[in-house]
C-alpha positions in Angstrom: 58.1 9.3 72.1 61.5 10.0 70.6 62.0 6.0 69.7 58.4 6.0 68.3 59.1 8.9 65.6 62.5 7.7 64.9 60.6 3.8 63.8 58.1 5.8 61.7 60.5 7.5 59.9 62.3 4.5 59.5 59.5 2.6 58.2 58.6 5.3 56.2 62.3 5.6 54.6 61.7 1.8 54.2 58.7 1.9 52.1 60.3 4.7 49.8 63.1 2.8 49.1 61.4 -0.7 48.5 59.1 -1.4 44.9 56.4 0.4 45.3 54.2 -1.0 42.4 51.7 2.6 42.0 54.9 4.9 41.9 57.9 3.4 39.9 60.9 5.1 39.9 61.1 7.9 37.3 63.6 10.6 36.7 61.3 13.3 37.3 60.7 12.0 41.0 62.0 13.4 44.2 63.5 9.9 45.1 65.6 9.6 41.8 66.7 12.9 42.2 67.8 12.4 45.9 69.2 9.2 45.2 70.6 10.1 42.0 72.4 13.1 44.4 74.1 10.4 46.3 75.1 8.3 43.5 76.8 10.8 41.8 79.2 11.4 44.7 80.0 7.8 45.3 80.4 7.9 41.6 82.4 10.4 40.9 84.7 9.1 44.3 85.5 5.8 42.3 86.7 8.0 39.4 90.3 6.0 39.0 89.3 2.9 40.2 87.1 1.2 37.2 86.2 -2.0 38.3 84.6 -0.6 41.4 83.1 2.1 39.5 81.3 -0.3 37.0 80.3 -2.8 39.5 78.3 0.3 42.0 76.8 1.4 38.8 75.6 -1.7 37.7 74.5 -2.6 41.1 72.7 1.0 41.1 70.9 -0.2 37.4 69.8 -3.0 39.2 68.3 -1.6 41.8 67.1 1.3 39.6 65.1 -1.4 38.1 63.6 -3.2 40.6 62.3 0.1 41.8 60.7 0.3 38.5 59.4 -3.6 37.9 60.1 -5.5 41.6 61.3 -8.8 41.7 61.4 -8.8 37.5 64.8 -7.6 37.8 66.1 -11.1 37.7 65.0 -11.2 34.1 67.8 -8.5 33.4 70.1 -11.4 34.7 68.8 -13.9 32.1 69.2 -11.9 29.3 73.0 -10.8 30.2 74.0 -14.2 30.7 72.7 -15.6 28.2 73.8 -13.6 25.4 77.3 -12.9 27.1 77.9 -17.0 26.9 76.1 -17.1 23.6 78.1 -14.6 22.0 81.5 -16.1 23.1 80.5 -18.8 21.1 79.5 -17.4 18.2 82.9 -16.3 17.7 84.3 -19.7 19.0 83.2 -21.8 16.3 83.7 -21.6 13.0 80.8 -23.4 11.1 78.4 -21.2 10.1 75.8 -23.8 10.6 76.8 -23.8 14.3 76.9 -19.8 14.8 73.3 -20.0 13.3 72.3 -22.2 15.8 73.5 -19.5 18.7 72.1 -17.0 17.1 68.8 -18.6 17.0 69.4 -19.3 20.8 69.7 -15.6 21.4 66.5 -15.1 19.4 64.4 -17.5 20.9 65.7 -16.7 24.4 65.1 -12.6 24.2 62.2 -12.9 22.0 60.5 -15.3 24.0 60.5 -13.1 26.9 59.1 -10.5 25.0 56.4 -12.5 23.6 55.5 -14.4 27.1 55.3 -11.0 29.2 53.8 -9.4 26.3 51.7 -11.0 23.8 50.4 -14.0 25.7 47.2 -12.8 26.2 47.0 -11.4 22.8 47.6 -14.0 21.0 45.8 -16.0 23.6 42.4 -13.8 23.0 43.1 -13.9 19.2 43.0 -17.8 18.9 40.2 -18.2 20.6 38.2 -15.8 18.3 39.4 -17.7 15.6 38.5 -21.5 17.3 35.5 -19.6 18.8 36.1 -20.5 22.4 36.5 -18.7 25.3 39.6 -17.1 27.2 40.4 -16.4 30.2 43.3 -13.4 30.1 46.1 -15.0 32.4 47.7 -12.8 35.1 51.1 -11.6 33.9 53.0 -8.6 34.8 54.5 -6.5 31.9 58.3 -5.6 32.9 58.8 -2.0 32.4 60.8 -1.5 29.4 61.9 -5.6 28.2 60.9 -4.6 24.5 64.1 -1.9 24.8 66.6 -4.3 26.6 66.2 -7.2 25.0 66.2 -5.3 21.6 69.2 -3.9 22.8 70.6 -7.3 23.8 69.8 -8.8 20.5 71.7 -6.0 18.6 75.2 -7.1 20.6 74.5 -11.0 19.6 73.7 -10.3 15.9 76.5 -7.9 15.4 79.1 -10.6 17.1 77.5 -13.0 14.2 77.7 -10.3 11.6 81.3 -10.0 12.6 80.8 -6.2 13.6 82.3 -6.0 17.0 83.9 -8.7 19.1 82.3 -10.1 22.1 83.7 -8.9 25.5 85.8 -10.7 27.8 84.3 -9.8 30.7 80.3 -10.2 32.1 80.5 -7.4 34.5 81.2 -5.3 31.5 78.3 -6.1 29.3 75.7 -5.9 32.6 76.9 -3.2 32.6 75.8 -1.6 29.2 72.9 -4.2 29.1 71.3 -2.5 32.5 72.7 0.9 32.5 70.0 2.7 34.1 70.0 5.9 31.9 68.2 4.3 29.1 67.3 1.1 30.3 63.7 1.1 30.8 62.8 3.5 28.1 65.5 4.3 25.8 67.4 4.8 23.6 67.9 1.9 22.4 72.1 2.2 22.7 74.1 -0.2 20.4 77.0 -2.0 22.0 79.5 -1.2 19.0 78.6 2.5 20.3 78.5 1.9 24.1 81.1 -0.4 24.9 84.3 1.4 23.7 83.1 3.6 26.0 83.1 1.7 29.3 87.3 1.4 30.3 87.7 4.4 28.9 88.9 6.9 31.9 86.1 8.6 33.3 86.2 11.9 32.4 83.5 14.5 32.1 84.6 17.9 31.0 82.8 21.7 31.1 81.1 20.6 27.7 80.1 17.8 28.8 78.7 18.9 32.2 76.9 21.9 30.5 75.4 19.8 27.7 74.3 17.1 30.3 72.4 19.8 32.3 71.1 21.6 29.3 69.4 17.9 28.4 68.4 17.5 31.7 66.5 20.9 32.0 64.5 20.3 28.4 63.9 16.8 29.0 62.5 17.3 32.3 60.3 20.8 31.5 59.2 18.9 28.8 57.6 15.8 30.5 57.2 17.2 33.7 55.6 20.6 32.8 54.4 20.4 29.4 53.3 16.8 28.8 52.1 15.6 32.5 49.8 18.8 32.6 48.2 18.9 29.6 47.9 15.3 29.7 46.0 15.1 33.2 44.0 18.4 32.6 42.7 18.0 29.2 44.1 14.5 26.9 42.9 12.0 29.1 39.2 13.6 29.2 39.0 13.9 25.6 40.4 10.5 24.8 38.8 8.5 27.9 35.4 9.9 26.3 35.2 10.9 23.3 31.5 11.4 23.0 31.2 13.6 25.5 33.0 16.4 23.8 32.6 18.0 20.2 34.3 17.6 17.2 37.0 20.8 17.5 37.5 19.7 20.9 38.3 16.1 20.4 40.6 17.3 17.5 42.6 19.7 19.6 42.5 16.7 22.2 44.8 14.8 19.2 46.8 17.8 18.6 47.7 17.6 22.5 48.6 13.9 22.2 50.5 14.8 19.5 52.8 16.9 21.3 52.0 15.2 24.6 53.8 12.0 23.5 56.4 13.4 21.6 57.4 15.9 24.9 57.0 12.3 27.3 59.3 10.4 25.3 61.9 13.0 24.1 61.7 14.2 27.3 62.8 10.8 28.9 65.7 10.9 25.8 66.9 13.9 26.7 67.2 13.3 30.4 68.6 9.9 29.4 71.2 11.5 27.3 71.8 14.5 30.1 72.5 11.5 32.8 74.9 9.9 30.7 76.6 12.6 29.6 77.1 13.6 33.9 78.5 10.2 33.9 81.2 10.9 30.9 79.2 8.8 28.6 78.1 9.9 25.0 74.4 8.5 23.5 72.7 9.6 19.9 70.3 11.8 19.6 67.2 10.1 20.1 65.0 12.7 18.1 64.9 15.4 16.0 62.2 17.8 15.6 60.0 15.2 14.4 57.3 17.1 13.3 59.8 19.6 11.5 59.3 16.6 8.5 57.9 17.5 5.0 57.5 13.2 4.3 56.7 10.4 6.6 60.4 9.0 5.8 61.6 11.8 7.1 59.6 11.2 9.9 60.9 8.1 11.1 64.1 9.7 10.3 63.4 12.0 13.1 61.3 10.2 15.3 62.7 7.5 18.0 65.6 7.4 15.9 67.4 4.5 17.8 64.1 2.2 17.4 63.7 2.8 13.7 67.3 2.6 12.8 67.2 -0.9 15.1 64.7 -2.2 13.0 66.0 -1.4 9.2 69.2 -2.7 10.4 68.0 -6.3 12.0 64.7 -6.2 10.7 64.1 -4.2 7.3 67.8 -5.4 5.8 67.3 -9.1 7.4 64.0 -9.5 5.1 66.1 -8.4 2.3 66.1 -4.9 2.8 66.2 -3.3 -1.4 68.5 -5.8 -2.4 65.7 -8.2 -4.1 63.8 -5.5 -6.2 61.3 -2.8 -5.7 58.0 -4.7 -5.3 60.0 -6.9 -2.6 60.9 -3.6 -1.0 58.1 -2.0 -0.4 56.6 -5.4 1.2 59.5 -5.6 3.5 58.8 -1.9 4.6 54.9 -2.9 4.7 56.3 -5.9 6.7 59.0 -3.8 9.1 56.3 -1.3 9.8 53.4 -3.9 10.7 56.1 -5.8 13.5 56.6 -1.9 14.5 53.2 -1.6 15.4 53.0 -4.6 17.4 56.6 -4.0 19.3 54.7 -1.0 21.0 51.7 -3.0 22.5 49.8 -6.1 22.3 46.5 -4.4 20.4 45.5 -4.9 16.8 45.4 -0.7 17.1 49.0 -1.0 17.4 49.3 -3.1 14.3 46.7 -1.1 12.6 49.0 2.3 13.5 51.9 0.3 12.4 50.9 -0.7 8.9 49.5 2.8 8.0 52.9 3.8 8.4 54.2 1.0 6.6 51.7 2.0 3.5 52.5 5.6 4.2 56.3 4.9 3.7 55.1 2.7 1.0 53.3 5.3 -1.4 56.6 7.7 -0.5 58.8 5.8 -2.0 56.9 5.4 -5.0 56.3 8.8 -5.1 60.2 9.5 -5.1 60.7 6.6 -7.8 57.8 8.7 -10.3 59.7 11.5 -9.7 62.8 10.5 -10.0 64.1 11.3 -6.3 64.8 8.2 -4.8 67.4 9.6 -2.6 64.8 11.4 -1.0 66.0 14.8 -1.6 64.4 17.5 0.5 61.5 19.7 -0.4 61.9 23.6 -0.4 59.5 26.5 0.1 55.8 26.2 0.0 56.2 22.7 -1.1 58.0 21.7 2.0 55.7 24.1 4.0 52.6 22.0 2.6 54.4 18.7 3.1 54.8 19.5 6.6 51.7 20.4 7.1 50.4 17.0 5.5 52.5 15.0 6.8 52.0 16.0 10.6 48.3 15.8 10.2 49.0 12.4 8.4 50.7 11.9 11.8 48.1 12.9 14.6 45.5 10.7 12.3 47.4 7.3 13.1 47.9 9.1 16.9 44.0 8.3 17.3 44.3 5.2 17.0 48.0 4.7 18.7 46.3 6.4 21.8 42.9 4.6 21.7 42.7 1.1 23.7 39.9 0.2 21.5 39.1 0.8 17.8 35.1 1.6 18.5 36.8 4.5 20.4 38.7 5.6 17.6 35.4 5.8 15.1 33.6 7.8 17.7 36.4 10.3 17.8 36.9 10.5 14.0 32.9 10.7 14.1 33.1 13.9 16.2 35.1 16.0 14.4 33.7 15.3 10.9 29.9 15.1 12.1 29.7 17.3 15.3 32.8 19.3 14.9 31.0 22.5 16.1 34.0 25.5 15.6 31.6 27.9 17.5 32.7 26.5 21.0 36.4 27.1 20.3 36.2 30.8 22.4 34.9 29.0 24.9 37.2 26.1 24.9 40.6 28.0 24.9 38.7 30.4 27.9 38.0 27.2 30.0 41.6 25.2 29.0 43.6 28.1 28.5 46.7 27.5 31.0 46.6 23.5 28.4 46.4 26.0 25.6 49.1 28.5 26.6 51.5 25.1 27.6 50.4 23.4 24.0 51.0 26.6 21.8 54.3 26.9 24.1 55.5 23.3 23.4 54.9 23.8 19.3 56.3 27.4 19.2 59.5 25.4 21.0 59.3 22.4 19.0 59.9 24.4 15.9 62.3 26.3 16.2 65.4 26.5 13.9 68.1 24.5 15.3 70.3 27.6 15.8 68.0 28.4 18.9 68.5 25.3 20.4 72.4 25.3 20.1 71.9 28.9 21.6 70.5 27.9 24.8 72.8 24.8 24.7 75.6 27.1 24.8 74.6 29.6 27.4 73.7 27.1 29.4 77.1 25.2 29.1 78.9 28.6 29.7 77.0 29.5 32.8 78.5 28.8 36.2 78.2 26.0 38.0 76.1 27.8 40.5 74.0 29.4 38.0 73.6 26.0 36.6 72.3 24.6 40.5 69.9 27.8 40.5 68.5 27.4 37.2 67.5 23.6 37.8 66.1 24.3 41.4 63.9 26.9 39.4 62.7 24.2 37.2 62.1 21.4 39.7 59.9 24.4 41.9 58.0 25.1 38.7 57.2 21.3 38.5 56.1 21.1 41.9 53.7 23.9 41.2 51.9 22.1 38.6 52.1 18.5 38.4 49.4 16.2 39.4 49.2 14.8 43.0 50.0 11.6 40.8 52.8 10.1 39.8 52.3 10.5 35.7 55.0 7.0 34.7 56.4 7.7 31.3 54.1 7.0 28.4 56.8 4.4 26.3 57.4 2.3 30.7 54.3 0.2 29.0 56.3 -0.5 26.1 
């Protein structure tokens, strides 16, 4: 009897440790968290010895992500050879012509990935509308996160070419930084000329450091884990999934929760992101900033996801020609930036759509500021910036509709709701029935915008409390989340980007 249990367990152990394609590996799960425990010890044992330390945590980032996309982690492998060879010989020849041609390689290679896994079937469904034949949608797994490595991946190559950082000597290192498992299948997007000073550097992880990595740890993790997951499974989905079913006040309180749903799932993988890292002695950008703090939709984007949109005016926006070839140029090359935006996150003409009314959006801004004199984009003050705020986040959950909807029929019967059956008597009765989602939403916004003193606050306490204190405080927060999250596993909104 004693044999039988100990082969269940085993076989159990077995299946919790191999790809499991229902329940990848998130940070918010019990497995990570376990495994993560032992990690950190083996880690933190190979503290003087840096070759060994690089090569278990890029074995680790491996195996992080084949817990996330199975046997796709070879494709990891691709990428880092190819553009650690490709790179080298950038910087070994001379002719331009010929570093052209390498950087091309490095395009074609990464980009075709991206277009293969992701946009096959789209492109595929779209030609065949065109031609008017039919099309059957070929059977092709998405690898969790390839639009961030390969982006990331690209940056190293171009800024070799552009003569911005040198390309590094060894391939353990740059697997390392291409598949460090922090940020690798959702962010940030981490630029090598950032990262890879960091690397050899002798691992050291001070008070600050610790403190600051728990204090992102704790916010990232209450906000996907408690906020987002909850009042995603408990009210978002049932608005969004059908949108007929429910009035017009409750389909537009079903955007506001996207709203803050998505922007809690994905700076709340950030913020973990960052909080691993930072355990690890490592040092990433903010990801976000209070996005919906903004008075403009520039500001916006300066806010929001800040590693993607600084990644694409830097090899996308200033590669077209950026402002450097007049105004009317510029504000097609933002139009343009914005449109390839949209269709980065998702293979829908919704995503393109979302994309371009930001791309317009950014558009009319800048001629705005050009009227006014204020190209620089100098902030708003007072009631004015109140009022743009306000604008400019409603501006915001508008495109959300369509962002979050698979289909654009579904996004005219929601806007159809709320301005033909928007029926403000039933809000009593709404918050009465959804008022834990209500309590967690008003929560989340009341958080959300607060000054930034508040935040460095908490940052602080947290960094001066003891270690023990520390433990306590995120044992708390991973009972709170096993009082309220789903009996599913709710993957991170941007894994399907």
């Amino acid at each position: 009897m004693n044999i039988l249990s100990f082969d269940l367990d085993f076989n159990r152990l077995a299946d919790v440790l191999t790809y499991d394609p229902k329940a990848p590996m998130i940070f918010s799960s019990g497995v990570f968290l376990w495994l993560f425990l032992g990690f950190i010890i083996i880690y933190y044992a190979l503290k003087k010895r840096d070759t060994a330390r690089i090569l278990f945590v890029t074995a680790f980032s491996y195996y992080f992500y084949y817990k996330s996309s199975g046997i796709y982690f070879f494709l990891l492998g691709i990428v880092t050879c190819a553009d650690f060879f490709l790179a080298k010989c950038i910087v070994e020849h001379k002719l331009v012509k010929e570093r052209k041609i390498y950087v091309v390689l490095s395009l074609m290679i990464n980009l075709g990935l991206l277009v293969y896994f992701k946009y096959t079937n789209f492109f595929g469904d779209i030609i065949a509308k065109i031609s008017g034949s039919d099309f059957t949608p070929f059977d092709i797994f998405l690898p969790v996160g390839i639009s961030f490595f390969t982006f990331q991946s690209l940056s190293y190559t171009i800024d070799v070419y552009r003569g911005k950082i040198q390309p590094l000597n060894r391939l353990l290192d740059y697997a390392f930084y291409v598949s460090f498992f922090p940020q690798l299948v959702a962010g940030p997007i981490v630029r090598a000329r950032d990262f890879i000073p960091q690397i050899r550097k002798p691992l050291l992880v001070s008070k600050e450091m610790f403190g600051r990595g728990m204090y992102f740890i704790i916010c990232g993790l209450f906000k996907k884990a408690v906020i987002s997951d909850y009042i995603s499974v408990n009210f978002v989905e049932r608005i969004f999934d059908n949108p007929t079913l429910y009035s017009g006040v409750e389909n537009l309180f079903g955007v506001y929760g996207y709203a803050l749903q998505i922007y809690c799932d994905f700076s709340g993988y950030s913020d973990m992101a960052i909080g691993l890292a930072l355990l690890l002695g490592f040092k990433f950008n903010i990801n976000f900033d209070s996005p919906y703090q903004s008075s403009s939709i520039t500001e916006f984007w300066r806010r929001w996801h800040i590693s993607l949109s600084s990644w694409l005016k830097d090899y996308l926006y200033i590669s077209l020609g950026g402002n450097r070839k007049g105004k009317v140029r510029q504000l097609l090359n933002l139009l343009i930036t914005m449109l390839l935006g949209g269709l980065w996150h998702g293979a829908s003409l919704n995503f393109v759509l979302w994309g371009g009314m930001h791309g317009l959006a950014l558009a009319f801004h800048k001629v705005i500021m050009l009227i006014r004199g204020r190209e620089k984009g100098v902030q708003s003050s007072g009631l004015l910036r109140v009022g743009g705020v306000i604008l400019t986040f409603h501006f915001i959950c508008f495109t959300w509709i369509f962002f979050r909807n698979p289909h654009f029929s579904d996004a005219v019967d929601m806007l159809t709701q709320i301005f033909k059956s928007f029926r403000p008597e039933l809000l009593p009765q709404l918050i009465m029935g959804y008022w834990k989602v209500f309590v967690l939403i008003a929560l989340g916004y009341v958080l959300h915008f607060l000054p930034r003193k508040s935040e460095n606050r908490f940052c602080v306490f947290i960094i001066k409390l003891p270690f023990l204190a520390k433990a306590l405080l995120f044992l708390l927060l991973i009972f709170l989340v096993l009082q309220i999250k789903s009996s599913d596993i709710q993957p991170f909104i941007y894994f399907q980007f």
